[in-house]
PLY file of the C-alpha trace (Angstrom):
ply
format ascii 1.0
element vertex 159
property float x
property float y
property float z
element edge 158
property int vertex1
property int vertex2
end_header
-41.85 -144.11 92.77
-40.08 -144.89 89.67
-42.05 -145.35 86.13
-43.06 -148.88 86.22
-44.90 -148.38 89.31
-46.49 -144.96 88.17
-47.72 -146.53 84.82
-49.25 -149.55 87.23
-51.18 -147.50 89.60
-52.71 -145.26 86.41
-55.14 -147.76 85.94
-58.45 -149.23 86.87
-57.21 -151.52 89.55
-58.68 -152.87 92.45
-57.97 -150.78 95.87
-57.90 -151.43 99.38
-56.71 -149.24 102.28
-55.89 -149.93 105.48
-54.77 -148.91 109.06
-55.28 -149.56 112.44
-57.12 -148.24 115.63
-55.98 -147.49 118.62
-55.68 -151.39 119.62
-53.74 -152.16 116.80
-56.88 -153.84 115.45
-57.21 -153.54 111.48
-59.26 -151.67 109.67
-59.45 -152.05 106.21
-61.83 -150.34 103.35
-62.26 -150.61 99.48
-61.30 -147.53 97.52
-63.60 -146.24 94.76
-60.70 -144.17 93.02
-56.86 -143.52 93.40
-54.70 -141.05 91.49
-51.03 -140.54 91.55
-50.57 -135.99 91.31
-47.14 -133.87 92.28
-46.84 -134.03 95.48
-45.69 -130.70 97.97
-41.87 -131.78 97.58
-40.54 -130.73 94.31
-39.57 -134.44 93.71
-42.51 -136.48 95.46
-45.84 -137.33 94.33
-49.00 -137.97 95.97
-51.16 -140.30 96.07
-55.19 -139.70 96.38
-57.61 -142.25 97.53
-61.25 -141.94 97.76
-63.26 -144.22 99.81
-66.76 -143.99 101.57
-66.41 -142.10 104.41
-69.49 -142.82 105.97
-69.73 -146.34 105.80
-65.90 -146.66 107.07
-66.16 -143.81 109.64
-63.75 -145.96 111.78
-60.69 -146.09 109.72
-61.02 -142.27 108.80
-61.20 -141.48 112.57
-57.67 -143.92 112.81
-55.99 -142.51 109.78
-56.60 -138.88 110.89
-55.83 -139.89 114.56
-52.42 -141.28 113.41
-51.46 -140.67 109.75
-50.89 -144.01 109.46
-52.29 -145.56 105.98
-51.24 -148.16 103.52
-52.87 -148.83 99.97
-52.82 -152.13 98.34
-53.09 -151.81 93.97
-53.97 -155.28 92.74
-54.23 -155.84 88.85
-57.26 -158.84 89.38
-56.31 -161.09 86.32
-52.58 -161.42 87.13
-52.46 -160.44 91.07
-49.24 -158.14 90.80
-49.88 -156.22 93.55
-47.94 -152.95 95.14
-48.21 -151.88 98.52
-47.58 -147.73 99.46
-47.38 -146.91 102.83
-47.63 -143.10 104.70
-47.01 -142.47 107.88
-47.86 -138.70 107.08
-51.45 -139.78 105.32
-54.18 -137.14 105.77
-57.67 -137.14 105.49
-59.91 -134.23 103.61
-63.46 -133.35 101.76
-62.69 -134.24 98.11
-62.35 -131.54 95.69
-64.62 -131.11 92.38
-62.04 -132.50 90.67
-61.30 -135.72 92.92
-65.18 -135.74 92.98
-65.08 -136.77 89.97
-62.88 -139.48 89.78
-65.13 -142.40 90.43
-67.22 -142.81 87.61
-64.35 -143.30 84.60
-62.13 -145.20 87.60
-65.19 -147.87 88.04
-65.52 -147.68 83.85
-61.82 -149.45 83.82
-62.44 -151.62 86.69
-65.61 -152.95 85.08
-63.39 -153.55 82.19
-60.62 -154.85 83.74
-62.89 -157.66 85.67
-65.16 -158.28 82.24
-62.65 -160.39 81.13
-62.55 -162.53 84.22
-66.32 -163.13 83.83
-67.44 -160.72 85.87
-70.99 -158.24 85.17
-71.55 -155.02 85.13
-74.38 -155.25 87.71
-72.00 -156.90 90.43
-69.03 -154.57 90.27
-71.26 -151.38 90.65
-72.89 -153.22 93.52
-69.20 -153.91 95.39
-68.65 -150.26 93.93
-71.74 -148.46 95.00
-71.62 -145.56 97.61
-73.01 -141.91 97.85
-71.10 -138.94 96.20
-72.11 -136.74 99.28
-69.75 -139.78 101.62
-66.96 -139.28 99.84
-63.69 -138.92 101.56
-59.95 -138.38 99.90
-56.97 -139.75 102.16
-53.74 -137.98 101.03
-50.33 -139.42 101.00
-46.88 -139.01 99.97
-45.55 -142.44 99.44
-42.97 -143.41 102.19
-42.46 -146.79 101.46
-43.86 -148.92 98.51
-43.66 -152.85 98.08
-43.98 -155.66 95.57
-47.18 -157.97 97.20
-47.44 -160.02 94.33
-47.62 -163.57 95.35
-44.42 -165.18 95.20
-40.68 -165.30 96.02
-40.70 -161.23 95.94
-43.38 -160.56 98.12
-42.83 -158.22 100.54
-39.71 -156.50 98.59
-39.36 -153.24 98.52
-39.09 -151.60 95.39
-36.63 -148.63 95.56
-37.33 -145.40 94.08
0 1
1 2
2 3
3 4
4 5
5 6
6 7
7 8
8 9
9 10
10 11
11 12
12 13
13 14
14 15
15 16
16 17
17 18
18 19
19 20
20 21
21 22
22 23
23 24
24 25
25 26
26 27
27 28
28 29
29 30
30 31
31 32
32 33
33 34
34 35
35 36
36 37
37 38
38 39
39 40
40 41
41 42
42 43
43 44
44 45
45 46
46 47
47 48
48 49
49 50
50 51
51 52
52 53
53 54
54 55
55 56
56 57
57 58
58 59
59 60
60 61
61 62
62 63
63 64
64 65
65 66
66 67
67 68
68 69
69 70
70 71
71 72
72 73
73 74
74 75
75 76
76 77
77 78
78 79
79 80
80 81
81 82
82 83
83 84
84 85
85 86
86 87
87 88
88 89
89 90
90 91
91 92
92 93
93 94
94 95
95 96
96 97
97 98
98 99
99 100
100 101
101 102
102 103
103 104
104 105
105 106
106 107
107 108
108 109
109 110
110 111
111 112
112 113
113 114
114 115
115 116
116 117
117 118
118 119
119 120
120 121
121 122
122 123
123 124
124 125
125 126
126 127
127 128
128 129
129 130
130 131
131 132
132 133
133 134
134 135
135 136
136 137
137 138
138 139
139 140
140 141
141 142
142 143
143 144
144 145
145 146
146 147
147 148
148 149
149 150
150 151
151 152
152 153
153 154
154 155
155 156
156 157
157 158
């Protein structure tokens, strides 16, 4: 990923992962927290993504079944959006330091959507889950895309 990407994704943004199962059916989830660390090639990153495992049991299953994962960043007051895809994507128990991720990720997402009218109380409720669900999905970006709306939709954006 090159640095305008990297500086996007470390933010509050809003997060949504997806996949499929077995019927090629979709299965998509909101992510409480994403992170961009070095990744196990000397050049690559990785990208972290917590979601609630319990309450999207499913898509965990698919993306351990098949590795097969790809995360949507969306910056709410303007839309730019980037896609990452993985076809390597695994799934793990969080460590104490992913853990903790959440709460000052939320913090900039409630500020982010403050501006746009939006309270407190409601983003904690569409952020809500239980610390003991937490699951991290791990990948090492394969393929990552411009999905703003527009004429460049769908472009990828080289490395």
């Amino acid at each position: 990923m090159d640095e305008t990407v990297r500086r996007f994704l470390d933010r509050s943004l809003s997060v949504n992962v997806a996949t499929s199962d077995h019927d090629g059916r979709p299965l998509v989830a909101r992510a409480v927290a994403a992170r961009v660390s070095p990744g196990i090639s000397p050049d690559g990153e990785r990208l972290t993504v917590l979601i609630d495992g319990r309450a999207n049991a499913v898509l965990v299953a698919a993306v351990a079944a098949t590795g097969r994962l790809a995360v949507v960043f969306t910056e709410p007051s303007t839309h730019r959006s980037i896609q990452i895809k993985d076809d390597g994507a695994t799934v793990a128990a969080p460590t104490v330091d992913e853990s903790a991720l959440p709460g000052p990720y939320i913090d900039g997402f409630i500020a982010e959507l403050a501006g746009m009218g939006f309270t407190e109380a409601f983003v904690r409720a569409v952020m809500a889950f239980d610390p003991a669900d937490l699951v991290a999905l791990h990948l090492e970006p394969a393929d990552v895309f411009d999905q703003t709306p527009g004429p460049r939709a769908g472009e990828r954006i080289p490395a």
